[in-house]
N, C-alpha and C positions, 0 to 999 in steps of 0.2 A: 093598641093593635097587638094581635100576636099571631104566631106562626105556627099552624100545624101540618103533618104529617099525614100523608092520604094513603091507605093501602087500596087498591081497584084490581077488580075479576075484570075479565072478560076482552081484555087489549091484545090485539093478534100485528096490528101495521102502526105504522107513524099515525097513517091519517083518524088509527080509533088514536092514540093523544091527542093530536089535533083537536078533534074533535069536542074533546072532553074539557080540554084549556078553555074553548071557545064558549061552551054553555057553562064553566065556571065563569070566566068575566060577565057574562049576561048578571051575575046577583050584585045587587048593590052591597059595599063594605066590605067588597071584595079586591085589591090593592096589586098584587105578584099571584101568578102564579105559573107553576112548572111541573111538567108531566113528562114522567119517564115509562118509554115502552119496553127498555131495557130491565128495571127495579119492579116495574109495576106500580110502583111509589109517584107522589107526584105534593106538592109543598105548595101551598098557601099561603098567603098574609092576609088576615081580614081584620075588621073590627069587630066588637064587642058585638052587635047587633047580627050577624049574620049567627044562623043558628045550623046545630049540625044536621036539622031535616030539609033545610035552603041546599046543602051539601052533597047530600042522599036523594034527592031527585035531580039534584042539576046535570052529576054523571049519568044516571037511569036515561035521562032526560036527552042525552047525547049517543043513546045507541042503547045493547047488549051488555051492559056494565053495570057492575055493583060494586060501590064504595063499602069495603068490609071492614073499616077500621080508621078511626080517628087519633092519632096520638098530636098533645102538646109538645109544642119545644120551649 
């Protein structure tokens, strides 16, 4: 399992986070996760099997939003 770092365009209220937590849990291999409308940032844990285009539509997928940016921790 590991833990990455999500940068996201396009977050204006709680409910686009909301939003965007909710079509993350939708991927399988996908464990935590947390979204900040404050950072724009938002932290994952997934497994090995989740890939980062499962990642990049699943915010698309939740509105207005573009995931610009994947970092490891």
């Amino acid at each position: 399992m590991k833990r990455l770092k999500l940068t996201i365009e396009g977050m204006h209220c709680a409910s686009c986070s909301t939003n965007i937590e909710r079509s993350l849990k939708k991927i399988k291999g996908i464990h935590d996760v947390s979204i900040s409308l404050m950072t724009k940032k938002g932290f994952v844990e997934v497994d090995d099997t989740v890939k980062e285009e499962d990642l990049k539509h699943a915010v698309a997928r939740a509105g207005q939003y573009r995931l610009i940016k994947i970092e490891g921790l």
